[in-house]
ZADO-1210 file (C-alpha; in nm, 4 decimals, padded with zeros to 6 digits):
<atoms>
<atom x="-01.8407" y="-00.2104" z="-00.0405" code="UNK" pos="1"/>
<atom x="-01.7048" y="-00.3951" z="00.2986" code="UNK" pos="2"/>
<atom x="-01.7747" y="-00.2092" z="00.5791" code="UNK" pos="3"/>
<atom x="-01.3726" y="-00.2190" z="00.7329" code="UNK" pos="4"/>
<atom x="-01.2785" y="-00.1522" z="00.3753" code="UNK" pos="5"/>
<atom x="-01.4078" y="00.2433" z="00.4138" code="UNK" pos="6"/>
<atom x="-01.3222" y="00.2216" z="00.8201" code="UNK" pos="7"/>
<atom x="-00.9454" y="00.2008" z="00.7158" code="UNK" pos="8"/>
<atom x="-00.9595" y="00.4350" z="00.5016" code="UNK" pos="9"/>
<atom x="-01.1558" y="00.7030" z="00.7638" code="UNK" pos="10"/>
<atom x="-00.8693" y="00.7205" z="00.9875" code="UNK" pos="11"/>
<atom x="-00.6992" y="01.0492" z="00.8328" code="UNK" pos="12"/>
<atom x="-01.0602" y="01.2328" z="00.9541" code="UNK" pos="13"/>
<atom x="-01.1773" y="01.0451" z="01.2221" code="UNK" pos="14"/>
<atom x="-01.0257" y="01.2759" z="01.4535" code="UNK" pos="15"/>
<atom x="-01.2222" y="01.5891" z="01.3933" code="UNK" pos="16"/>
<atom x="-01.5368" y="01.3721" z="01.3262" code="UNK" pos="17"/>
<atom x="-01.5135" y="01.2149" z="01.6794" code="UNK" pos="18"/>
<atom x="-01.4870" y="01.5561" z="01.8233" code="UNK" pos="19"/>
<atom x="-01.7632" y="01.6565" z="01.6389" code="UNK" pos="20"/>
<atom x="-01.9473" y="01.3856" z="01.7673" code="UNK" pos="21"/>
<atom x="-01.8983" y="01.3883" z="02.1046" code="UNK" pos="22"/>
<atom x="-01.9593" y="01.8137" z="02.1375" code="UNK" pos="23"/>
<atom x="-02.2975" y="01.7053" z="01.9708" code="UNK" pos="24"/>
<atom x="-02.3788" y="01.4567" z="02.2295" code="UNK" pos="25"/>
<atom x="-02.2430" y="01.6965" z="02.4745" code="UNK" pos="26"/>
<atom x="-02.4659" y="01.9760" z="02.3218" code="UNK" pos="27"/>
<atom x="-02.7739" y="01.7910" z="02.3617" code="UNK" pos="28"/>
<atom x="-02.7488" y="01.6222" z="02.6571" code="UNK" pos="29"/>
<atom x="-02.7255" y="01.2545" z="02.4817" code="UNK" pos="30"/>
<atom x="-03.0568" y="01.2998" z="02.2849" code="UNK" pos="31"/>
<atom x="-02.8198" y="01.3361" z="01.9698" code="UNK" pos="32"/>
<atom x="-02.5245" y="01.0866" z="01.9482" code="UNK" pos="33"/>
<atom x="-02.5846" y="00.8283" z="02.1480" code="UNK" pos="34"/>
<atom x="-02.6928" y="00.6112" z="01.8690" code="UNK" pos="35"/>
<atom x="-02.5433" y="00.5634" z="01.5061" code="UNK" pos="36"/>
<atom x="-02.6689" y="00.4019" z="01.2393" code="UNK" pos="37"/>
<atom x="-02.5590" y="00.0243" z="01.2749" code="UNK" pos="38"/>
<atom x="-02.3888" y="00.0597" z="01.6186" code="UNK" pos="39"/>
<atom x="-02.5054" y="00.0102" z="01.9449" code="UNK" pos="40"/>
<atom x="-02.5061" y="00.2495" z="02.1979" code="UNK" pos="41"/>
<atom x="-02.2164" y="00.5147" z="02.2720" code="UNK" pos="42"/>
<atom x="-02.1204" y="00.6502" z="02.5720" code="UNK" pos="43"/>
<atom x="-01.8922" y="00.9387" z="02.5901" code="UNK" pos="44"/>
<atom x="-01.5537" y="00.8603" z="02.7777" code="UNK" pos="45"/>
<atom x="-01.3710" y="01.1328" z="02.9397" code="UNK" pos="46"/>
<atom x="-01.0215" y="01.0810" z="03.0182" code="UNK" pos="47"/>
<atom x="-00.6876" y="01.2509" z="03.0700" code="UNK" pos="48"/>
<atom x="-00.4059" y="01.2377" z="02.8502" code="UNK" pos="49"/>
<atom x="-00.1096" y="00.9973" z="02.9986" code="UNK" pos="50"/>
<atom x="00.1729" y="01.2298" z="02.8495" code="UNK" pos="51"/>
<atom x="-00.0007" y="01.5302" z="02.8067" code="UNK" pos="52"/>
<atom x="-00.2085" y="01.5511" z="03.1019" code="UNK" pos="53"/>
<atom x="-00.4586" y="01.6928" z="02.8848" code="UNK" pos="54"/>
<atom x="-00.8226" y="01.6307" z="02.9030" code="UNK" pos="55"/>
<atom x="-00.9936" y="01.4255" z="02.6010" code="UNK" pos="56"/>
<atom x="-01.3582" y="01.3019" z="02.5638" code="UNK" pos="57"/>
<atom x="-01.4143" y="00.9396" z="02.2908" code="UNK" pos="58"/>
<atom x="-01.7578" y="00.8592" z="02.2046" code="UNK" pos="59"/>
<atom x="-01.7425" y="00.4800" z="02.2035" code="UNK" pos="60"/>
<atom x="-01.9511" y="00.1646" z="02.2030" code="UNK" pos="61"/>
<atom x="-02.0238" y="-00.0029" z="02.5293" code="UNK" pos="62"/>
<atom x="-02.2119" y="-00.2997" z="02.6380" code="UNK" pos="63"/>
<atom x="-02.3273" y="-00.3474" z="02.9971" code="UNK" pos="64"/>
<atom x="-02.1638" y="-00.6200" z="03.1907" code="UNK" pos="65"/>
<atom x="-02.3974" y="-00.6049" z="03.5176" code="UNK" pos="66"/>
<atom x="-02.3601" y="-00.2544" z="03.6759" code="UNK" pos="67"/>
<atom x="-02.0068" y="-00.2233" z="03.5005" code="UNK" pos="68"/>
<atom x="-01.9469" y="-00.0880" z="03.1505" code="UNK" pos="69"/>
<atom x="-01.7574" y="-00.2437" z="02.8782" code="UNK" pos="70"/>
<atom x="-01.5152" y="-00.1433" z="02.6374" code="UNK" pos="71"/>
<atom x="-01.3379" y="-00.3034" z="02.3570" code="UNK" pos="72"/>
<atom x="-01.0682" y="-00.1568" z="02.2712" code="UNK" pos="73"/>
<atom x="-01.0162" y="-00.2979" z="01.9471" code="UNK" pos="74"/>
<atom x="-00.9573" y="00.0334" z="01.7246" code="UNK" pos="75"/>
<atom x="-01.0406" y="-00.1490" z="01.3672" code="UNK" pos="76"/>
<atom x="-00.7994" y="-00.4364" z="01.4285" code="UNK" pos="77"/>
<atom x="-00.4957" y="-00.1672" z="01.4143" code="UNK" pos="78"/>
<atom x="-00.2122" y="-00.3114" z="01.5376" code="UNK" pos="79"/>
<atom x="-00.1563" y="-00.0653" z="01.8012" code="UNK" pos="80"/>
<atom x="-00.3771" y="00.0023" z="02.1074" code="UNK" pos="81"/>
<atom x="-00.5922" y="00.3321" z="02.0938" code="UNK" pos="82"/>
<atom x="-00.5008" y="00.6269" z="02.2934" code="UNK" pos="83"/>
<atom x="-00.7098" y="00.6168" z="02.5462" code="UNK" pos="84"/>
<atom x="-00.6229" y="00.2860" z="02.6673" code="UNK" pos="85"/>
<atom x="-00.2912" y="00.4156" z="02.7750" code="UNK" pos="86"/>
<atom x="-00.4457" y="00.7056" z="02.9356" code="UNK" pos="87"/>
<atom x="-00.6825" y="00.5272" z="03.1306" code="UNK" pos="88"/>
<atom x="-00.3642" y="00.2799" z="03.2480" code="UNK" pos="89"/>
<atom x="-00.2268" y="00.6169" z="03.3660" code="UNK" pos="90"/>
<atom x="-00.5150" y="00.7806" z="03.4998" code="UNK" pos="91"/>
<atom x="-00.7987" y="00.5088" z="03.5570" code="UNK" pos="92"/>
<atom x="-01.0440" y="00.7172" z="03.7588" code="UNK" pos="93"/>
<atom x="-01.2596" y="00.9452" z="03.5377" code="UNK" pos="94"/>
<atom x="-01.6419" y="00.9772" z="03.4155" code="UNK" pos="95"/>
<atom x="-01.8681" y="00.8434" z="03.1574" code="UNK" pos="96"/>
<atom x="-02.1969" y="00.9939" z="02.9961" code="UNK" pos="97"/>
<atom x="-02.4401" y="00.7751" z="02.8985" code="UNK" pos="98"/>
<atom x="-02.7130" y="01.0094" z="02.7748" code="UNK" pos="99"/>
<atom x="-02.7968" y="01.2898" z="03.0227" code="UNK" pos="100"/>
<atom x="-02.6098" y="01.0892" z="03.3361" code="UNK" pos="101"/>
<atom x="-02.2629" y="01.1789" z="03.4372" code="UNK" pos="102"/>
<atom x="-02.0728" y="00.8274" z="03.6190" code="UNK" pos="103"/>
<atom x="-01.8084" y="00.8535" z="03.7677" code="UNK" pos="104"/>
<atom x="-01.6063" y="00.4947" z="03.7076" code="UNK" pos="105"/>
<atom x="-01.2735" y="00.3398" z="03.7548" code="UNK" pos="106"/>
<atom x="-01.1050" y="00.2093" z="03.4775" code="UNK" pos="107"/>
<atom x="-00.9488" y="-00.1884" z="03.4688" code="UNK" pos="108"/>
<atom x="-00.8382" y="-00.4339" z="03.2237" code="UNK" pos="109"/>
<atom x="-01.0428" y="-00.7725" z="03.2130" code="UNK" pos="110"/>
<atom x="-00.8484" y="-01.0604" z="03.3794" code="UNK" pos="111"/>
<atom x="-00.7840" y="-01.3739" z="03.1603" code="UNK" pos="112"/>
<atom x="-01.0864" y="-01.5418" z="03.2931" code="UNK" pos="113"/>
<atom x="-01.3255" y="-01.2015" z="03.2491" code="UNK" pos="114"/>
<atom x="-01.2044" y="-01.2072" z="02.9244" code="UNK" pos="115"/>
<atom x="-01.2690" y="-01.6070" z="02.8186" code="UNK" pos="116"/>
<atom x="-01.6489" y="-01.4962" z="02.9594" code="UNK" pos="117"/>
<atom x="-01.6898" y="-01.2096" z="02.8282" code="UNK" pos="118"/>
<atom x="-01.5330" y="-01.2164" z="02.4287" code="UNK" pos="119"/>
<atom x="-01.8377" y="-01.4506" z="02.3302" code="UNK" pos="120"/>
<atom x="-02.0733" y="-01.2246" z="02.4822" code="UNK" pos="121"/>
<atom x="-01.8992" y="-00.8851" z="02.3139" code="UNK" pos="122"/>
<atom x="-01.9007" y="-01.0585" z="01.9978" code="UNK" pos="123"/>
<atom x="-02.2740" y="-01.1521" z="02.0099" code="UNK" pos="124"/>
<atom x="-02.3491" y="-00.7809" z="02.1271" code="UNK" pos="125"/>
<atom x="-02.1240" y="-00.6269" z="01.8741" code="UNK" pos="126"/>
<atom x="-02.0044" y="-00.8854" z="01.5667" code="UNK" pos="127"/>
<atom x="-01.7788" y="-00.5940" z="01.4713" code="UNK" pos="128"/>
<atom x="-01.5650" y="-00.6864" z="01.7661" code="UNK" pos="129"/>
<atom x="-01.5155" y="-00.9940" z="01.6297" code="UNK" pos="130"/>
<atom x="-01.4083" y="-00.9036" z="01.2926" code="UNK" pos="131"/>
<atom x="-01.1762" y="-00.6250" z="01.4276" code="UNK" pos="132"/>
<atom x="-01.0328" y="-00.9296" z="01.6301" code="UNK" pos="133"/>
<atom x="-00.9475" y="-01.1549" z="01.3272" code="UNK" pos="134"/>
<atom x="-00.7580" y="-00.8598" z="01.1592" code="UNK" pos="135"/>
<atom x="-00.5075" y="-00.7915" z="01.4511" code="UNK" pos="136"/>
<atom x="-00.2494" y="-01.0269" z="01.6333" code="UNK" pos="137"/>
<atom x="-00.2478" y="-00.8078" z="01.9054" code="UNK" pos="138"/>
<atom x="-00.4054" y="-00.8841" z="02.2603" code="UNK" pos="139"/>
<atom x="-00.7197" y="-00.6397" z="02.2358" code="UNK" pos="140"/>
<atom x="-00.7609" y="-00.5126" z="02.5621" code="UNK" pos="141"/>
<atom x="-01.1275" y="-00.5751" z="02.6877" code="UNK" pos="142"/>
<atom x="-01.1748" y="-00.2251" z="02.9738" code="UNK" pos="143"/>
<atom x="-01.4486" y="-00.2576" z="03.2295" code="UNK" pos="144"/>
<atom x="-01.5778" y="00.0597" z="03.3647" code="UNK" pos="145"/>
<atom x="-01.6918" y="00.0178" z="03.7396" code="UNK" pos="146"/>
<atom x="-01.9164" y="00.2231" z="03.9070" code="UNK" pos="147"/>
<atom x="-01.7602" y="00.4641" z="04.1519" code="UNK" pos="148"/>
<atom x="-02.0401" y="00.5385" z="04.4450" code="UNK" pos="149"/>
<atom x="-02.0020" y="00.9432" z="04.5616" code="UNK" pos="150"/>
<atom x="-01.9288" y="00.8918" z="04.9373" code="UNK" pos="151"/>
</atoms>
């Protein structure tokens, strides 16, 4: 059975799974969570709702770009963007966890030339990226995370 076969048809319950998921993580301080079988590693991504205003936590795949943090925002190759791409468009400054550590980060989309440097590398790190790329015509935002120093 294909792999993006069963992911399409997950979406009904992925809702209350993700939840699930990330109050686990929460729960145990990132020793449960932060690693699925067949994924790389998740960080948790907190962010604010852009029409609610309501506070939301994803677990979601990252890969390191340097000190920043990156995010594909690919969602399965759905044709829309997911959620919390237009809430971090809203409200850009928020946290991550990444295990135990709390980081604060500011949220931005990739420029054109980020993005021509840093699809190859995504799609080495994470070859569902690419897949989920083929099945959409959509642009799919790439979202660095960058480091926000406590001053």
């Amino acid at each position: 059975m294909d792999l993006l076969w069963f992911a399409d048809r997950m979406w009904p319950v992925l809702g209350p799974v993700m939840r699930a998921h990330a109050a686990l993580y929460r729960r145990t301080g990132g020793r449960v969570g932060g690693r699925l079988p067949g994924l790389p590693s998740l960080l948790l991504l907190d962010h604010i709702g852009a029409k609610s205003g309501q506070p939301r936590t994803s677990p979601l795949v990252y890969m390191r770009d340097g000190e920043d943090l990156l995010l594909v925002a690919a969602k399965g190759g759905h044709p829309k963007d997911p959620a919390w791409v237009h809430n971090l468009r809203a409200h850009p400054e928020t946290t991550v966890q990444i295990g135990r550590e709390q980081i604060p980060v500011r949220a931005r989309e990739a420029t054109p030339e980020e993005r021509e440097r840093l699809w190859p590398k995504a799609i080495a790190y994470n070859p569902l990226w690419g897949k989920y790329r083929e099945r959409t015509s959509r642009e799919i935002p790439l979202v660095l995370l960058e480091p926000v120093s406590a001053t």
